[in-house]
C-alpha positions in Angstrom: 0.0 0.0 0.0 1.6 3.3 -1.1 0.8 6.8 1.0 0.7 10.2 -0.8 0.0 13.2 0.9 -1.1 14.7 -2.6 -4.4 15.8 -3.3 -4.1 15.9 -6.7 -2.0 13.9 -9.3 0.9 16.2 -11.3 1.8 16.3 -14.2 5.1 17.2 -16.0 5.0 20.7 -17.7 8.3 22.5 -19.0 6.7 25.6 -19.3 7.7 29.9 -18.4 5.7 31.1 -15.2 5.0 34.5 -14.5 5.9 34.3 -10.2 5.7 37.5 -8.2 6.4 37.5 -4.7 6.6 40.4 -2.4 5.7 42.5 -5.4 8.7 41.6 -7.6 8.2 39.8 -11.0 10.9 37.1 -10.7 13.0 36.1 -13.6 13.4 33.2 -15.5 11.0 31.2 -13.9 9.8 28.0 -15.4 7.0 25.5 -14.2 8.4 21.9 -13.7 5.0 20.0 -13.2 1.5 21.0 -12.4 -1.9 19.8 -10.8 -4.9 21.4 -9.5 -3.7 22.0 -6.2 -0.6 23.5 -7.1 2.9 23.4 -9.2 6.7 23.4 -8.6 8.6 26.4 -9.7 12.2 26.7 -10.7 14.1 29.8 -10.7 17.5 31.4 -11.0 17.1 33.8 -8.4 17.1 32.9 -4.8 13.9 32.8 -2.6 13.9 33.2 1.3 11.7 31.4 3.6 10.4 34.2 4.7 8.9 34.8 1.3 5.9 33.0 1.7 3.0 34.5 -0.6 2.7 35.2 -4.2 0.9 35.5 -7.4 1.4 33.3 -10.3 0.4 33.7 -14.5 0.8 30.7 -17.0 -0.2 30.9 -20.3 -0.4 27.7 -22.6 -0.9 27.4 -26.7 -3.3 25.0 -27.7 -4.6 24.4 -30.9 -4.0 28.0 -31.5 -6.2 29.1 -28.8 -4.1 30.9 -25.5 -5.0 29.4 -22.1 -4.6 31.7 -19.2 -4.5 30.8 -15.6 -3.8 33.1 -13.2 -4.0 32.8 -9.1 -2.5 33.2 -5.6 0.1 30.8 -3.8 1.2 30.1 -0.6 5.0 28.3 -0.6 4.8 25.0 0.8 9.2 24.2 0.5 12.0 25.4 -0.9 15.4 23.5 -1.9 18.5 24.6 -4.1 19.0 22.2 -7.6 21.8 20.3 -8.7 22.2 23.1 -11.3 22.0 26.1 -8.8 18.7 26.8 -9.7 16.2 27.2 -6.8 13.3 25.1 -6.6 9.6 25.5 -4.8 6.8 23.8 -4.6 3.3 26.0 -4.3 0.0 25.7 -3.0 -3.1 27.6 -4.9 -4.9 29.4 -2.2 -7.1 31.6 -4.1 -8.3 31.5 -8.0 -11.5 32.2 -9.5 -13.8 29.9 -11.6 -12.6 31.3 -15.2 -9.0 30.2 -14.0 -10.4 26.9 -12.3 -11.5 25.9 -16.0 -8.2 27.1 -17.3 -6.5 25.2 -14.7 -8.5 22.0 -15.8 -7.6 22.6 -19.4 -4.0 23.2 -18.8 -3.9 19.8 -16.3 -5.6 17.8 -18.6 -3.7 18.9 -21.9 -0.5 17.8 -20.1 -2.5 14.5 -19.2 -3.2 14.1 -22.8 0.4 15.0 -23.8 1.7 12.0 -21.0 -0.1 9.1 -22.4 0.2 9.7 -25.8 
């Protein structure tokens, strides 16, 4: 019997994130894998544990349409890479139902991408 204290499956993304935290837009920042409850973030800048709160933007092409999701994240851990890059995992704590669709969409698009 395996344990996992996920709510929610992820799924593997390689995509740019728009991350502000304490009102700076940080650089560079790209989304490692993804799920309804929230995603892990790597960046080359360096994030303090302090730093707990933040907004985040992803936008995904689809079948030429632009999928937006935008929403606001509490930092759940932080560790440095092998390639000092600093990673984070995030918890959504607030988006709104037009972003809870495009959430779904995104999730399931990289679902689709997995098993095919």
């Amino acid at each position: 019997m395996s344990f996992t204290r996920r709510n929610y499956p992820r799924m593997p993304l390689n995509l740019p994130v728009r991350v502000m935290i304490d009102g700076t837009w940080l650089d560079d920042a790209v989304c490692k894998n993804i799920s309804m409850g929230g995603m892990c973030i790597s960046v080359e800048d360096s994030i303090v544990k302090n730093q707990q709160i933040g907004k985040v933007e992803l936008h995904l092409y689809h079948d030429d349409e632009e999928i937006v999701f935008s929403g606001e994240f509490v930092i759940k851990w932080i560790k440095l890479s092998k390639n000092n890059t600093t990673e984070f995992g995030l918890q959504f704590t607030y988006y709104d139902s037009l972003n809870s669709t495009n959430l779904a969409r995104i999730v399931l698009n990289q679902l689709d991408t997995v098993q095919t």
